[in-house]
LUMTITOR-997219 format. One record per residue: residue in one letter; x, y, z of N, C-alpha, C, O in turn. Coordinates in steps of 0.2 Angstrom, whole numbers, plus 5000, padded with zeros to 4 digits. Example, Ala and Ser with C-alpha at 12.3 -4.5 7.8 and 13.67 -1.06 7.14 Angstrom:
BEGIN
a506649725039506249785039506649845039507149835042s506449895035506849955036506450005039506750065040
This chain:
BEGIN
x449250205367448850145366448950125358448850165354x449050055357449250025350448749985349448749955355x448349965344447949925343448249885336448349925331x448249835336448649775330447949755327447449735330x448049755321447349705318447649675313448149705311x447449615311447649545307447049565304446549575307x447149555294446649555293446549465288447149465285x446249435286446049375282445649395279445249435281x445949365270445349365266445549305265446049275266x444849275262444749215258444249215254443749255254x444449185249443949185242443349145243442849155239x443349105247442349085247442049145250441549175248x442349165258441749225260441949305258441549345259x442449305256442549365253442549415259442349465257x442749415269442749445270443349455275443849435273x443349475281443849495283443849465291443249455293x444449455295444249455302444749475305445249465304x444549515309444749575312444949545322444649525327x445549545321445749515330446149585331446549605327x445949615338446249665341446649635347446349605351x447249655347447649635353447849705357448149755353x447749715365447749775367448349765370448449725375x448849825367449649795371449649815378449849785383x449449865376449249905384449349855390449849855393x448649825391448449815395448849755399448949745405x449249725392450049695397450649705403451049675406x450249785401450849825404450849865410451249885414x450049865410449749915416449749875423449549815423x450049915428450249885433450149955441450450005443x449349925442449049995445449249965454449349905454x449149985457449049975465448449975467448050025466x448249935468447449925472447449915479447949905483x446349915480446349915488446249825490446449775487x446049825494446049755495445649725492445149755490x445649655489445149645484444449595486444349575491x444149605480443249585483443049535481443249525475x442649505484442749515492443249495497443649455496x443249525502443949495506444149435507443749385508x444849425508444949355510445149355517445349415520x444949305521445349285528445549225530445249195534x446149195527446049145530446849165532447249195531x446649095538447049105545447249005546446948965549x447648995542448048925542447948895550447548845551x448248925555448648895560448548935568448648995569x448348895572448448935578448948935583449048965588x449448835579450048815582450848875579450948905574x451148855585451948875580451848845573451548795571x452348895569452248905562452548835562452248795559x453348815565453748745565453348705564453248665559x452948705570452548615572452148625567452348585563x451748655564451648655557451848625551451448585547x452448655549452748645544453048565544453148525540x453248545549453448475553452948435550453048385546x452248455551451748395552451648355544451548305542x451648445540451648405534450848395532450748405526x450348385536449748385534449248375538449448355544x448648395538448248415545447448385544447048395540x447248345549446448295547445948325549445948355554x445548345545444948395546444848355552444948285551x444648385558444148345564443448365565443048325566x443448425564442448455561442548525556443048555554x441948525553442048585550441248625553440648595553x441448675555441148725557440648775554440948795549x440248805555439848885553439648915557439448895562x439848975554439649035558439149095557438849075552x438949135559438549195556438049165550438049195545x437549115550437049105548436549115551436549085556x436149145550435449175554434749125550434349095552x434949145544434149115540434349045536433949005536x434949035534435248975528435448905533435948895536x434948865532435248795536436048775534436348775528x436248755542437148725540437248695535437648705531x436548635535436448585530436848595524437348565522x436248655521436448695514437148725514437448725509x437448755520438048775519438648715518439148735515x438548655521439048615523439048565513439448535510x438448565512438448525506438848545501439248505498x438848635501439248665495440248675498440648725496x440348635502440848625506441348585500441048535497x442048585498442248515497442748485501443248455498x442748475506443048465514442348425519441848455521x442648355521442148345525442748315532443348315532x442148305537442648285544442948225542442548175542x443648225541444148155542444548155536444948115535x444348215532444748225526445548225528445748205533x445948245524446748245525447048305520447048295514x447148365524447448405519448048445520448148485525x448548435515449148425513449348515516449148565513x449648525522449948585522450048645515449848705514x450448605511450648645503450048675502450048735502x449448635501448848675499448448685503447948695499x448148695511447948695514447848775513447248785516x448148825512447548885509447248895503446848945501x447448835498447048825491446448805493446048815489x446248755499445848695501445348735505444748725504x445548795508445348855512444848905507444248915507x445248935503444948985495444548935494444048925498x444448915491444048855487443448855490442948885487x443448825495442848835500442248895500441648905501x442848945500442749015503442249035499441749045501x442549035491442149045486441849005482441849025476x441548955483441048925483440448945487439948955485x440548935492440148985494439649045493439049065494x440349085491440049145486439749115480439449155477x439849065478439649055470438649045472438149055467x438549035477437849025481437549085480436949085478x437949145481437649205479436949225487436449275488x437249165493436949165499437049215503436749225508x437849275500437949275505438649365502438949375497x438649395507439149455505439749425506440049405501x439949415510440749385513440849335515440449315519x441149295513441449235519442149225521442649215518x442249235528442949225529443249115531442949065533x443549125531443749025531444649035537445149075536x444448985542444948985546445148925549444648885551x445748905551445848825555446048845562446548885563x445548815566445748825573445548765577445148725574x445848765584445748695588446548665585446448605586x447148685583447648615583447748585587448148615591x447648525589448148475593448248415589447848385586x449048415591449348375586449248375578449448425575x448848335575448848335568448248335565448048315560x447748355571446948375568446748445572446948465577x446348465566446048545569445248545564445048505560x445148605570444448625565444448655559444848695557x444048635555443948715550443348755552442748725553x443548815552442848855552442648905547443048945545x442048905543441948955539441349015541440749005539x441449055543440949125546440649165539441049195535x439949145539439549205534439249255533438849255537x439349305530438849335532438049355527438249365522x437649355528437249335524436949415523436849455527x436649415514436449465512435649465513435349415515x435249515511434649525510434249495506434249505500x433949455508433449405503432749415501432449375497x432549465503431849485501431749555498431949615501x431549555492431749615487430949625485430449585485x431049705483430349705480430549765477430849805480x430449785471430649865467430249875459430149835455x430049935459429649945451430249925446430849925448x430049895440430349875434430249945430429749975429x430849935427430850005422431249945416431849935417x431049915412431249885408431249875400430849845397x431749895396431649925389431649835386431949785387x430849855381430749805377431049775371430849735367x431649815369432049795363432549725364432349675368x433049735362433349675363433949695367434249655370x434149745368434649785370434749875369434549905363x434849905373434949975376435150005368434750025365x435649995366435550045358435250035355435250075350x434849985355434149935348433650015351433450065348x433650015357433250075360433150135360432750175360x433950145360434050255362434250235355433650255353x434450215350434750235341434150225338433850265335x433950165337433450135331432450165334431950175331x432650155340431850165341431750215346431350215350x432250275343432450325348432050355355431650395357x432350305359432150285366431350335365431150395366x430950285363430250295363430050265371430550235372x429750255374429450265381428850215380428650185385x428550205374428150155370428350095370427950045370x429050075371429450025372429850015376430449995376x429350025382429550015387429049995394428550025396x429249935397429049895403429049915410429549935412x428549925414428449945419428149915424427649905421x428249905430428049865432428049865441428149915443x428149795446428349775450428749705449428649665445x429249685454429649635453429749615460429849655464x429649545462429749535468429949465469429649425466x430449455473430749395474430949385481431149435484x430949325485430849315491431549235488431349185485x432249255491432749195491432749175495432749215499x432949105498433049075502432749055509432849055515x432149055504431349065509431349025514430949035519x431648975514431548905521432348915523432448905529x432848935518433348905521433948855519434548835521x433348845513433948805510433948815503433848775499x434148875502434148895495433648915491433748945486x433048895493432448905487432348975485432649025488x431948985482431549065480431049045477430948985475x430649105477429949135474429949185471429949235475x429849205465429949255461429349275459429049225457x428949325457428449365454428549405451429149425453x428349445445428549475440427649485438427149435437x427549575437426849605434426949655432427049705436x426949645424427049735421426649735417426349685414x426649795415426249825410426749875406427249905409x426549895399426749945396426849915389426349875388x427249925386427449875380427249825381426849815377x427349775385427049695387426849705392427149735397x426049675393425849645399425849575401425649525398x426249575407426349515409426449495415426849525419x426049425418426249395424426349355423426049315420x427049325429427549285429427549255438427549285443x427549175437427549165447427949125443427949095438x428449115448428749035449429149015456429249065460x429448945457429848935463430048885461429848845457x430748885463431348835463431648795471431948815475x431448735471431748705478432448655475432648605471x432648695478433448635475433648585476433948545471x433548545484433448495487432648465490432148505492x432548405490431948385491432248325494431748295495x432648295495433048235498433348255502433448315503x433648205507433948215515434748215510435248245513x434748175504435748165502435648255498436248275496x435248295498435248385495435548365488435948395485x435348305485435348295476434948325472435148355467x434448315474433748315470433248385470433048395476x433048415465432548485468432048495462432148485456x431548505465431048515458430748605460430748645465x430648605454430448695451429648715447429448665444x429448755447429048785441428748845440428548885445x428648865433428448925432427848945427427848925421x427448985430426849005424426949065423427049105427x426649075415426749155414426049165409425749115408x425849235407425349245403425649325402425849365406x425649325392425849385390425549415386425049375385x425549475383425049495375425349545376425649565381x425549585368425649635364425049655359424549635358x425349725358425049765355425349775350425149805346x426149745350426549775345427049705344427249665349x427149695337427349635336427949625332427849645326x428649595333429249585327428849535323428849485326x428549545317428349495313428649455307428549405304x429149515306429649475302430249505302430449555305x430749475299431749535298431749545292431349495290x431849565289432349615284432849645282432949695285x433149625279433849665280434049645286434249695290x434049585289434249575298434149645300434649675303x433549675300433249725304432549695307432149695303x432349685310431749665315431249725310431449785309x430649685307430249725306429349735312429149685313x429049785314428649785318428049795315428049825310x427449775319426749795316426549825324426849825329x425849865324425749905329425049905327424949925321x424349875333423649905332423449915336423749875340x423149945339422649965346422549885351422649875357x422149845344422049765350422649735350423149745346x422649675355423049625356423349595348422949575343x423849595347424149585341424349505345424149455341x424649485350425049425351424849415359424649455363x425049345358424649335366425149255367425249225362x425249235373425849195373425749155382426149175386x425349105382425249065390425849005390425748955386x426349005395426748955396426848915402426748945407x426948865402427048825409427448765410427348715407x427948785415428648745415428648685422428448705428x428748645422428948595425429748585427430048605422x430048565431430748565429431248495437431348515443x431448445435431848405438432648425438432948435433x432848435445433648445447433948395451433748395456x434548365448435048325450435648365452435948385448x435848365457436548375456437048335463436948345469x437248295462437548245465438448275468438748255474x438748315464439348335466439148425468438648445471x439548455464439548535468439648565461439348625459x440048535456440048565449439648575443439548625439x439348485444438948485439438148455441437948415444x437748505436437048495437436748465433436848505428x436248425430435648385427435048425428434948455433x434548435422434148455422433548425419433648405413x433148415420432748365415432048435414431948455419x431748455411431148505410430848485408431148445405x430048495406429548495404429248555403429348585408x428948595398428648635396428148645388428248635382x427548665393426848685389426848765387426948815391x426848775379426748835378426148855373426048805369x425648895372425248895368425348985365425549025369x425148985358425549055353424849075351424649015349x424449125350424049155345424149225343424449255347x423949245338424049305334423549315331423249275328x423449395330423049405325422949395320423449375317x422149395316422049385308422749425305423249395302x422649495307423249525302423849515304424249535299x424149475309424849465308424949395304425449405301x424649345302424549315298424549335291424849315286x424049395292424049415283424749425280425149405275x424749465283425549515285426149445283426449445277x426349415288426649335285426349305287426149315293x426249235283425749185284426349135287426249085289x426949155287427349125290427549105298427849055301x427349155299427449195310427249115312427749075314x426649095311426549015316426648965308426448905309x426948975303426748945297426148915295425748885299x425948925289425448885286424748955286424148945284x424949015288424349065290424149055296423549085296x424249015301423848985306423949055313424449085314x423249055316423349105321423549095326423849135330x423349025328423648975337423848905334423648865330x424348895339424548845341424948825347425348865350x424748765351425048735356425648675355425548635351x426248675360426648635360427048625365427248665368x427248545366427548545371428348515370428648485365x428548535376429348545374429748505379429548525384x430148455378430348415382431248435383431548415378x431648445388432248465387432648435391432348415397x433348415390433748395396434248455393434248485388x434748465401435248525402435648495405435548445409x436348505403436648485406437048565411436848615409x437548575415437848635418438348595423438448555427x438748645418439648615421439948675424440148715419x440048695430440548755431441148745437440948735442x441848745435442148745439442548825438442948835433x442448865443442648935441442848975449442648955455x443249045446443449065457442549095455442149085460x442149115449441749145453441149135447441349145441x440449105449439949065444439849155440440149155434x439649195441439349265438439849285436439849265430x440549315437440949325433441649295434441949295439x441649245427442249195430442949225426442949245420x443449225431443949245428444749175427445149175423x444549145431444749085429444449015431444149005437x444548975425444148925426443748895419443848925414x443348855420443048835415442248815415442048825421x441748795410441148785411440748775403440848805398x440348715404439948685400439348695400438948685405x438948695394438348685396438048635388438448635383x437648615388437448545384436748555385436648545391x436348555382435548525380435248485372435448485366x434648465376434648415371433848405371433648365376x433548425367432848455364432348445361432348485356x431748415361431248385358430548425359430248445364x430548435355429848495352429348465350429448425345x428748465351428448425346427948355350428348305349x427448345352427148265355426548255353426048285356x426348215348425748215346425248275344425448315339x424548285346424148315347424548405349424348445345x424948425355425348455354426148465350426748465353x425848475345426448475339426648535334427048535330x426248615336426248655332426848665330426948695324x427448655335428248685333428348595332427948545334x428948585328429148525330429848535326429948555320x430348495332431248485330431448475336431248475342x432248445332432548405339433048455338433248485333x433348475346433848555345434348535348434148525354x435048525347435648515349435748595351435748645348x436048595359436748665360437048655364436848625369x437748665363438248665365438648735368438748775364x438748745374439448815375439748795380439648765386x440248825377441048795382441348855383441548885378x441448875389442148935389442648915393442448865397x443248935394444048935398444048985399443749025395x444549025404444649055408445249035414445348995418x445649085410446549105411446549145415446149185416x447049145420447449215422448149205419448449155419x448249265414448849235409449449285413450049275411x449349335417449849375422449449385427448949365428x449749435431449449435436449149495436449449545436x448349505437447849545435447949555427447949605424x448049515425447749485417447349425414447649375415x446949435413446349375412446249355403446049405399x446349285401446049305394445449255395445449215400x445049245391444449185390444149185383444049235380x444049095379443849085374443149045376442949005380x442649085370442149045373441849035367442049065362x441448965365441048945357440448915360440348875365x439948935355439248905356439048875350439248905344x438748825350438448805345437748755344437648695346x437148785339436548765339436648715334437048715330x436148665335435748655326435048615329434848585334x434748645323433948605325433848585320434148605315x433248525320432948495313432648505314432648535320x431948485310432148495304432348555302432248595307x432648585296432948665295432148695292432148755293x431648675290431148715288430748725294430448675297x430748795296430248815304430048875302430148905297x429648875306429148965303429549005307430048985310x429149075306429849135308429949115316430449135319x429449085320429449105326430049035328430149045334x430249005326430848945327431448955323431948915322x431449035321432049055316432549085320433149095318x432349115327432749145331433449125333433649075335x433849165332434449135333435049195334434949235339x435649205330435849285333435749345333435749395329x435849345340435649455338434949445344434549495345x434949385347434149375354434549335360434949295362x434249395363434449345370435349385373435649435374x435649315373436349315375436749315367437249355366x436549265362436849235356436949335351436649365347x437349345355437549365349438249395347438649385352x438649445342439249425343439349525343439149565339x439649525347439949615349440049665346440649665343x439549705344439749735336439049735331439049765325x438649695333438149675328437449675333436949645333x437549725337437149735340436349775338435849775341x436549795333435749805327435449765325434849765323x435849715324435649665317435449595321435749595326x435049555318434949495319434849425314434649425308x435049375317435049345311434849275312435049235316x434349265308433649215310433849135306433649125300x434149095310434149025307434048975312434048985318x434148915307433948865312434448835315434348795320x435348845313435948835314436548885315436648925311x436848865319437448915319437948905327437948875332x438448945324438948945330439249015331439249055326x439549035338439649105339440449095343440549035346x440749115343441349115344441749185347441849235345x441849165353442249225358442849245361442949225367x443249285359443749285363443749355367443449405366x444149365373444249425377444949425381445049385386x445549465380445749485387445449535389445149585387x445649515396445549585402446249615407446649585410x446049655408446649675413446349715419445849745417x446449715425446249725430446449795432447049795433x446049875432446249925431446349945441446949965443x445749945445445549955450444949895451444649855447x445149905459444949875464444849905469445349905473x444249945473444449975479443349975482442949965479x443349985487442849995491442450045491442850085488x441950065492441650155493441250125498440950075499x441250175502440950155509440250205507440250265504x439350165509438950205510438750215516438850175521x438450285517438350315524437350285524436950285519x437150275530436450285532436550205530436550175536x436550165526436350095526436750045530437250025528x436449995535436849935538437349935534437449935528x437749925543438649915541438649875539439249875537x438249795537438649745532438749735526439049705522x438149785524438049845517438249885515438049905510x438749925518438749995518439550005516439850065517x439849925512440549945509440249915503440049855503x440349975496440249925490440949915488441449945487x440849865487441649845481441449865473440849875471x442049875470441949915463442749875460443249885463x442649835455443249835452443049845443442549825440x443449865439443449905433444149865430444749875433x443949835424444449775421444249825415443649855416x444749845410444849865405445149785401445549735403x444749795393444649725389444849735382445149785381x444849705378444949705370444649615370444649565374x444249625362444049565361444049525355444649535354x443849505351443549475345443049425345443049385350x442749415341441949375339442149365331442449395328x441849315331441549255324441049235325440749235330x440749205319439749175317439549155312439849165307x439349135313438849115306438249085308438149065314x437849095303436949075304436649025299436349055294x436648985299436248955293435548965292435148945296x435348985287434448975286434448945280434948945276x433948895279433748865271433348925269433548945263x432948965271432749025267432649085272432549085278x432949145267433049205270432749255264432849245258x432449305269432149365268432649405268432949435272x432949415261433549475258434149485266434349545268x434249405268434649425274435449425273435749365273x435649475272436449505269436949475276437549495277x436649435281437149435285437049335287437349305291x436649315282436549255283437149185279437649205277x437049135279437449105277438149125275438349095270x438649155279439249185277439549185285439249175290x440249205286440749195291440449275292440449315287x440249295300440549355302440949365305441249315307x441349435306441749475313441749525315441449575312x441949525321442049585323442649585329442949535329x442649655332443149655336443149725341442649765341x443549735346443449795349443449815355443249765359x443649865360443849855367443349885371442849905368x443349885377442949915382443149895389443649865391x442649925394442749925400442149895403441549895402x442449855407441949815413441949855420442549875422x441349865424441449895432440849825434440349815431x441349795439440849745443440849745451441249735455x440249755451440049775459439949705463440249655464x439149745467438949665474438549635468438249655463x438649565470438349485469438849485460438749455455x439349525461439549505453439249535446439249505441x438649605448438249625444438849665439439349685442x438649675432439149685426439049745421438749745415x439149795424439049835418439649865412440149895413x439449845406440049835400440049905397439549935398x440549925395440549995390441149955384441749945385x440749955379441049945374441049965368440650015366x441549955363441750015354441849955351442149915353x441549955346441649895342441549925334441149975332x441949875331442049885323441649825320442149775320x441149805317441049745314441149745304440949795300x441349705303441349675295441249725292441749755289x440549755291440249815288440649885288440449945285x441249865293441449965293441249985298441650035301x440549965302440150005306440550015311440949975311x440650045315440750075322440450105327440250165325x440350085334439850105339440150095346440550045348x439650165349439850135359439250085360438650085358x439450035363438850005367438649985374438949935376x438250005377438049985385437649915383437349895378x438049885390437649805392437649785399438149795402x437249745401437349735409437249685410436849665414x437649625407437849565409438249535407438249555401x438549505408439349485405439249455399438749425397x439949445394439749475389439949365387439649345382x440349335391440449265388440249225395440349165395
């Protein structure tokens, strides 16, 4: 294995960026099993001739199968073939795929196979058979409170102190038409309860869905400020932080790609005497509570083979953000984000993808708790997984190939046959990341206002619904080097 690194210096940031190209992975050409989930599709039930003759074939119905809980409705809307279409032989198993996983992208369902039958003359059916997964869950939460698994086994030497416990339960597809109800109660590090529901459609045209969620949380132990882009914590017996929120939310979605969001949300913050003393900064001004409400539009673009892990394809997302209404005014800024990624098959089981994100909020003077930015959440860049870095502006920047190692099934025993084949596929990766963070003031933050990088390889294994477990080594700016676990994809 040969790993190339390009290094740049420039005289304003004085550092370096580091891109690893893994040759390897160009090269490797393994035999797999059939791939997940299966495909079936069945063009034709005339002579292959009278077929190819026709040239083109007219949707005359389209069909479903194997639904037991999910209305057609739902299934026919996320269709993009309707009865009386006209579809061109050439692509007519592009037209068939498409469908198939779409479908899948619903997340309604373990398989779907897609087939044309009924030909006479120059119209047939299309049919697509589901089969549908498990929709009512219920399981203890075992949930580490850091920001991610090495913030917890290195820095906070998997203390048990910081850690969530709980129940977790969700009930999908409760009527039928895609909706859920989700509940969330734990205790440990945070006590917290969470309800909410999502209805997608509320119109006979399946455009329109409204949603909401309330939550009530409190700490004992609180990040009250960073240093050295290190999270600093405080710890007392009582409630140190206490946090009630309540979300409203409008959904448009008029095609199959792209979604509208319009939200509404009330949040109110108090904190202790002593976390104020501590920084008078945490709500600004020394203040212990404050209430605000937040008004957001969303935008969501994805045309991809698959929404959880896309390996080719593209996807947008856009919001556009008002903080701040009168009377409820304790935070106030307007927040611009932007992220866009692509998604190549650049050989066959070779995948590369560019992804860039980008914030900015006004005004730039926010107290600590509106400083959040990378190193929280998803924002951050691979390699800097210690460190955070607190502003009100910035952009992240991602690159990846991958190569596809294995593909194959593991059959489980004792659980239903329609469960009882897990699919397992393992893409081995090389990456590089770019950043910057803006702060107008920073607490000795050595990682602030300046160009970062990093870079570094690992392994993806991706199981049922597209769940992602990463093993990653990365080198960032500093020198540093580390393995790092994470379980959701990384762009």
């Amino acid at each position: 294995m040969r790993t190339v690194f390009f290094y740049i210096r420039t005289r304003r940031y004085g550092c370096f960026f580091c891109w690893a190209v893994w040759a390897l992975l160009l090269g490797i050409a393994m035999p797999t099993a059939a791939q997940v989930p299966d495909t079936t599709v069945t063009p034709s039930a005339q002579p292959l001739a009278v077929v190819q003759d026709s040239g083109y074939v007219i949707v005359r119905n389209v069909a479903v199968s194997g639904n037991k809980k999910t209305r057609t409705s739902i299934i026919l809307r996320e269709l993009p073939i309707k009865p009386g279409d006209t579809v061109y032989l050439r692509t007519l198993a592009e037209t068939l795929e498409a469908g198939r996983k779409q479908l899948l992208n619903t997340s309604l369902f373990l398989n779907v196979s897609a087939n044309v039958k009924n030909w006479e003359g120059q119209q047939a059916d299309f049919v697509y058979e589901v089969w549908e997964r498990w929709y009512l869950f219920a399981f203890p939460i075992f949930k580490l409170a850091d920001r991610n698994f090495n913030q917890w086994w290195v820095e906070q030497k998997r203390s048990l102190n910081r850690v969530n416990i709980g129940v977790k339960a969700f009930q999908d597809n409760l009527t039928g038409r895609n909706d859920d109800i989700y509940a969330d109660v734990t205790v440990g590090y945070t006590q917290k309860f969470l309800l909410g529901y999502n209805l997608p459609y509320i119109d006979r045209k399946l455009r329109q869905g409204l949603g909401f969620v309330v939550s009530y949380s409190r700490n004992r132990e609180i990040n009250y400020i960073s240093d050295f882009n290190k999270q600093q914590f405080f710890r007392q017996d009582d409630f140190l932080r206490r946090q009630f929120a309540l979300g409203l939310n409008y959904t448009y979605r008029k095609a199959i790609s792209t979604r509208h969001q319009v939200a509404l949300n009330y949040y109110h913050e108090s904190v202790n005497d002593s976390v104020a003393l501590k920084n008078p900064d945490y709500l600004g001004g020394g203040r212990t509570e404050m209430g605000y409400l937040e008004l957001s539009y969303r935008l969501n673009y994805i045309k991809a083979d698959s929404w959880q892990y896309p390996l080719v394809g593209q996807s947008l997302y856009a919001e556009a953000t008002r903080t701040g209404f009168g009377p409820l005014s304790g935070l106030e800024y307007f927040k611009f984000r932007v992220k866009g990624a692509k998604y190549w098959e650049l050989a066959r089981k070779t995948y590369g993808a560019l992804s860039v994100l980008g914030q900015a909020k006004f005004s730039d003077k926010q107290p600590y708790i509106g400083m959040r930015a990378m190193g929280y959440g998803d924002d951050y860049l691979r390699g800097l997984e210690y460190y955070v870095v607190d502003a009100t502006s910035y952009f992240i920047f991602k690159s990846t190939l991958r190569r596809e190692l294995l593909n194959f099934k593991v059959h489980l025993p004792i659980v239903p046959k329609k469960f009882s084949n897990l699919p397992i596929r393992v893409l081995a990766k090389a990456y590089g990341d770019m950043g910057y963070g803006y702060a107008r003031r920073v607490r000795n933050g050595m990682l602030n206002n300046r160009m970062l990088y990093t870079t570094g390889v690992g392994l993806d294994v991706v199981s049922f619904y597209d769940t992602c477990i990463r093993f990653e080594y990365s080198i960032n700016q500093l020198g540093e080097k580390g393995l790092f676990l994470h379980a959701k994809l990384d762009m």
